[in-house]
C-alpha positions as CSV (number, residue, x, y, z in Angstrom):
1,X,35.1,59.7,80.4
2,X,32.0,59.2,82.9
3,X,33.5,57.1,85.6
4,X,34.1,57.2,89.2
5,X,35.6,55.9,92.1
6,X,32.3,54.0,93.1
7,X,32.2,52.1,89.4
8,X,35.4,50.6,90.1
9,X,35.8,46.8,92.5
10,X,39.1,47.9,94.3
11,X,40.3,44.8,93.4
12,X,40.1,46.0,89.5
13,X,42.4,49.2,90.7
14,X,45.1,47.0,91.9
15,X,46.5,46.3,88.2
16,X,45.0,49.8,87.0
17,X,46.6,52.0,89.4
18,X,50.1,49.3,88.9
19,X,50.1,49.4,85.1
20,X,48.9,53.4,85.1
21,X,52.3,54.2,88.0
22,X,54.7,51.9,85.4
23,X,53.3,53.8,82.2
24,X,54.7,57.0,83.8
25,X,57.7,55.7,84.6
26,X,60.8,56.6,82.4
27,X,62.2,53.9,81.3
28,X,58.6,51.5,81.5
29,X,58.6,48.0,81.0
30,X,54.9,47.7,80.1
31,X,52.9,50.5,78.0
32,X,49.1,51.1,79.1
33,X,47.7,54.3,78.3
34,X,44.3,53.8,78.7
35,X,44.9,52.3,82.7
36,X,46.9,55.8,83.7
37,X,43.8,57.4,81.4
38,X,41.7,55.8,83.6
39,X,43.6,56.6,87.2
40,X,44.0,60.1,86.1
41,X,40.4,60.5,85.5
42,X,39.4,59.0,89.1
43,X,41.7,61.6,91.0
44,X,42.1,59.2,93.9
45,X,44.9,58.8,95.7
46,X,45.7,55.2,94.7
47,X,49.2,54.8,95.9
48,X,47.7,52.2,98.6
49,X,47.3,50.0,95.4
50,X,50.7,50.2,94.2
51,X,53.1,48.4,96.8
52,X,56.9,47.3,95.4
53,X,56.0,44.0,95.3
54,X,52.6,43.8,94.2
55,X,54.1,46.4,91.6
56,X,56.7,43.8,90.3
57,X,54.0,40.9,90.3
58,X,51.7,42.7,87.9
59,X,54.9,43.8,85.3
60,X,56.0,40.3,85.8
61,X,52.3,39.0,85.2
62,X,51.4,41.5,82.4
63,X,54.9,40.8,80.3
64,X,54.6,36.8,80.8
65,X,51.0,36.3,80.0
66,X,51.8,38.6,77.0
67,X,54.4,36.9,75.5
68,X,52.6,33.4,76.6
69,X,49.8,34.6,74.1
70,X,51.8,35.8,71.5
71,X,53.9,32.6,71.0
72,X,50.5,30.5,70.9
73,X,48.9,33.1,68.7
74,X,51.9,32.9,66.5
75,X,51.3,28.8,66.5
76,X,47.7,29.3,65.7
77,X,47.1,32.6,63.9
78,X,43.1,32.3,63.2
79,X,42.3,31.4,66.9
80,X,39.9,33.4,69.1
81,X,40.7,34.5,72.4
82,X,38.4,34.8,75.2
83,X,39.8,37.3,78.3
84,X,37.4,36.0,80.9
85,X,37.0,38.2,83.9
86,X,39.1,41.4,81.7
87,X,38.4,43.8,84.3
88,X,39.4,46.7,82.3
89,X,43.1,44.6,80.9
90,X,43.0,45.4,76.9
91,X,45.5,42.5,76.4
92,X,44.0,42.4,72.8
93,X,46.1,45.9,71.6
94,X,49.2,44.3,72.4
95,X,48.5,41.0,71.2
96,X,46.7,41.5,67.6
97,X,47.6,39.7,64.8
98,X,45.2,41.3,62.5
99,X,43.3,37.9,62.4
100,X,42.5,36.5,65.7
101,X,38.9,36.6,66.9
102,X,39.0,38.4,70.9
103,X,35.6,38.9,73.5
104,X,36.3,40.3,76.6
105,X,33.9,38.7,78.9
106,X,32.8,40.0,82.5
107,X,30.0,40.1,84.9
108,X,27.2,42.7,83.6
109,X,27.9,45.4,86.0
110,X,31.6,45.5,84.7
111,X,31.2,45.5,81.3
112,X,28.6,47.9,81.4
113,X,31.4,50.1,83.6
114,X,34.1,48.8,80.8
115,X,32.1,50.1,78.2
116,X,32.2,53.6,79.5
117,X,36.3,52.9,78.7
118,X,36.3,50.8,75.6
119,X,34.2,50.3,72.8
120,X,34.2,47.2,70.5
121,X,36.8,46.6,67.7
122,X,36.8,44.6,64.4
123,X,37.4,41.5,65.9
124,X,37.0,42.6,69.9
125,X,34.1,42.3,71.1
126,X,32.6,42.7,74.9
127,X,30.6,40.1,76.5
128,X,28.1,39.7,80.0
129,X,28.8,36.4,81.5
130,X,30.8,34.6,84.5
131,X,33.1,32.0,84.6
132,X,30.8,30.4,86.3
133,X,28.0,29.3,83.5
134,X,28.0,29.0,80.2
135,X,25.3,30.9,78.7
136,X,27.6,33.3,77.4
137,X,29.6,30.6,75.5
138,X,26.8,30.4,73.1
139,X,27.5,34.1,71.9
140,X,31.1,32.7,71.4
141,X,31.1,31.1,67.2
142,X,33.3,27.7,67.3
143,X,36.7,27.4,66.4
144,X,39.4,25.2,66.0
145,X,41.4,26.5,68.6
146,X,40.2,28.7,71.5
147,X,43.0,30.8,73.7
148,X,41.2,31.6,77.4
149,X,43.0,33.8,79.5
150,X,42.2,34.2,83.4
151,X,44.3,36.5,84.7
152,X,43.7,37.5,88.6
153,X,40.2,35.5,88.8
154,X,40.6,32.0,89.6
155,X,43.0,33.0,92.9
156,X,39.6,34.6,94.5
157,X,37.7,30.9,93.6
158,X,37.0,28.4,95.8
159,X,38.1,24.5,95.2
160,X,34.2,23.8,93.7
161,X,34.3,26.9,92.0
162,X,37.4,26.5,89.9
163,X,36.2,22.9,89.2
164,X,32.7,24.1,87.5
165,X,34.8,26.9,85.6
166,X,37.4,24.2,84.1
167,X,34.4,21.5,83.5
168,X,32.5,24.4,81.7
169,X,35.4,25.7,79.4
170,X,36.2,21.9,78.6
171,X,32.2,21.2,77.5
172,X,31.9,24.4,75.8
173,X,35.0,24.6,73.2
174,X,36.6,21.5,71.7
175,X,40.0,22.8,71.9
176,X,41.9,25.2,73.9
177,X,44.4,26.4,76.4
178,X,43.9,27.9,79.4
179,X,46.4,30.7,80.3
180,X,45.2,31.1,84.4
181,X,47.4,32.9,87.5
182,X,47.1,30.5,90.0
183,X,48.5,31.2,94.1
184,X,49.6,29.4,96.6
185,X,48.1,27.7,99.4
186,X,50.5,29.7,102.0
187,X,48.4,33.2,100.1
188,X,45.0,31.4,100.4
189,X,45.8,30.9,104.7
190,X,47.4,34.6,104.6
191,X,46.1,36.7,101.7
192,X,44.7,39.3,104.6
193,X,48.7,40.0,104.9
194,X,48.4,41.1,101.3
195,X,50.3,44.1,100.6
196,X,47.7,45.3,98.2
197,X,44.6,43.3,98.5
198,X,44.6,43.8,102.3
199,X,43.7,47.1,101.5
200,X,40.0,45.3,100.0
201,X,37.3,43.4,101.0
202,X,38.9,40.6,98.8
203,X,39.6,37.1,99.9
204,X,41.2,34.4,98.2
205,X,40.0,31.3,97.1
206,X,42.3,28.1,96.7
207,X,45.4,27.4,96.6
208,X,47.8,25.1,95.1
209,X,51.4,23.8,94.9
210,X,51.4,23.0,91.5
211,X,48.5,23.2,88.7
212,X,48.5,19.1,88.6
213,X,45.7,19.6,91.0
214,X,43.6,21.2,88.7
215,X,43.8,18.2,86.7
216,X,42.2,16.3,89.4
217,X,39.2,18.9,88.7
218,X,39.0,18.2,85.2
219,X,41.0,15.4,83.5
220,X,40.8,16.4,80.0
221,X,43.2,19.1,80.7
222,X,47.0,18.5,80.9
223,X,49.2,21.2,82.0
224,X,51.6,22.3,79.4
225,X,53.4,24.8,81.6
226,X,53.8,26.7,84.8
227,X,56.3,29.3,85.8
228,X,56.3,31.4,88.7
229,X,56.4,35.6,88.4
230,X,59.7,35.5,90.2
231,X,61.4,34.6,87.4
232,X,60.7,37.6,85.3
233,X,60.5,39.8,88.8
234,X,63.8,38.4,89.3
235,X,65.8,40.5,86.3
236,X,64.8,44.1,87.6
237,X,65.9,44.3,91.3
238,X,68.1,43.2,94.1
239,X,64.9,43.0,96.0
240,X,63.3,40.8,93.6
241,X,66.5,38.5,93.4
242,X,65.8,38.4,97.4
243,X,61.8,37.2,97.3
244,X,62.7,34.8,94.4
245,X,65.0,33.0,97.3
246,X,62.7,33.6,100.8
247,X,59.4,33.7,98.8
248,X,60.7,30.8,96.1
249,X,57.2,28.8,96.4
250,X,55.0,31.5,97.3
251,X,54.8,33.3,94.8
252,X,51.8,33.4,92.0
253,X,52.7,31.4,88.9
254,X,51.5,31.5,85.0
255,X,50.3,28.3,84.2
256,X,49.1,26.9,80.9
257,X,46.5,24.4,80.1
258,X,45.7,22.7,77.0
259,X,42.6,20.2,75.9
């Protein structure tokens, strides 16, 4: 595998170096080979990465959008699924039906890094493009139903931002749902505090109390669902009991969009 430190955004090693330190763990609540292939090949001390907390939001995430897309997959077997902004997630191998059509899409220089990692599948497919413009959307063949899944990209987009990305999903595919991880505004004012990201150039974008105000953005979307990670963080620890009470509305949430 020809990849390095430099080829890797450090905020892409956050959930590699999480999901890599829980695959090694004995009794492992999430399975990802290829992201402790991956941190194993760097041969970097990422332990900076992997704070109790931001360890128990990424389980909490990675288990919640999972099941999230299975029980819509189940409802619509013949969908396709776009992972926009994938990084180097592979939520299609736990996911797969045997029928649903999946494109990992990403900006150029991260799919061309992704590829060095992954190569297509029947029925998985990498993609160029942003979240921000729709010329990859043509690439995309239309279905009935289209599943997109934004994990850890709209919290680092600003208010305009996240409006031109829902306005450009909504005009590009008749039907869908939007699976996004959205943060609050108390993250946006205080992200530097981060225990993970502060250890990035990252910033986040903006945050809300609830994802009504997305519809504000675009009103041909109704929210179907939101849930915060501290209800699956919750069932493992005493300590995750604890932030589900101090941190109850601070915490990043699954939410679920449908138009």
């Amino acid at each position: 595998m020809d990849i390095t430190f430099g080829d890797i955004q450090e905020t892409a090693l956050i959930p590699l170096a999480i999901k890599a330190s829980e695959t090694g763990r004995k009794n492992a609540r999430i399975k990802d080979v290829k992201a402790k292939e991956i941190i194993d090949t760097l041969g970097v001390d990422v332990s900076k990465y992997d704070p109790f907390l931001s360890h128990e939001g990424v389980v909490a995430r990675t288990l919640m959008f999972r099941n999230e897309l299975k029980r819509l997959i189940s409802q619509y077997p013949d969908a396709e699924c776009i992972n926009l902004g994938c990084g180097f997630d592979d939520k299609f191998s736990q996911v797969d039906n045997g029928k649903i059509l999946w494109f990992d899409i990403d900006l150029p220089d991260q799919i061309e890094v992704r590829r060095k990692v992954y190569t297509d599948r029947d029925r998985c497919t990498m993609l160029p493009g942003s979240a921000l413009d729709d010329k990859w959307t043509a690439s995309i063949p239309k279905k009935d139903m289209t599943i997109v899944i934004m994990e850890g990209v709209l919290e680092y987009f600003q208010k305009d931002q996240v409006k031109t990305c829902l306005n450009m999903l909504c005009d590009s595919f008749e039907h869908g749902y939007l699976l996004a991880e959205l943060h609050s505004p108390f993250l946006e004012k205080h992200g530097k505090h981060h225990d993970a990201v502060r250890h990035t150039n990252a910033t986040f974008g903006w945050g809300t109390t609830s994802g009504k105000e997305y519809l504000n953005l675009e009103p041909r979307m109704s929210l179907v669902s939101e849930t915060s990670y501290n209800d699956e963080m919750k069932k493992y620890s005493i300590r995750g009991k604890i932030f589900a009470i101090i941190g109850k509305n601070i915490n990043n949430r699954l939410a679920v969009f449908k138009w």
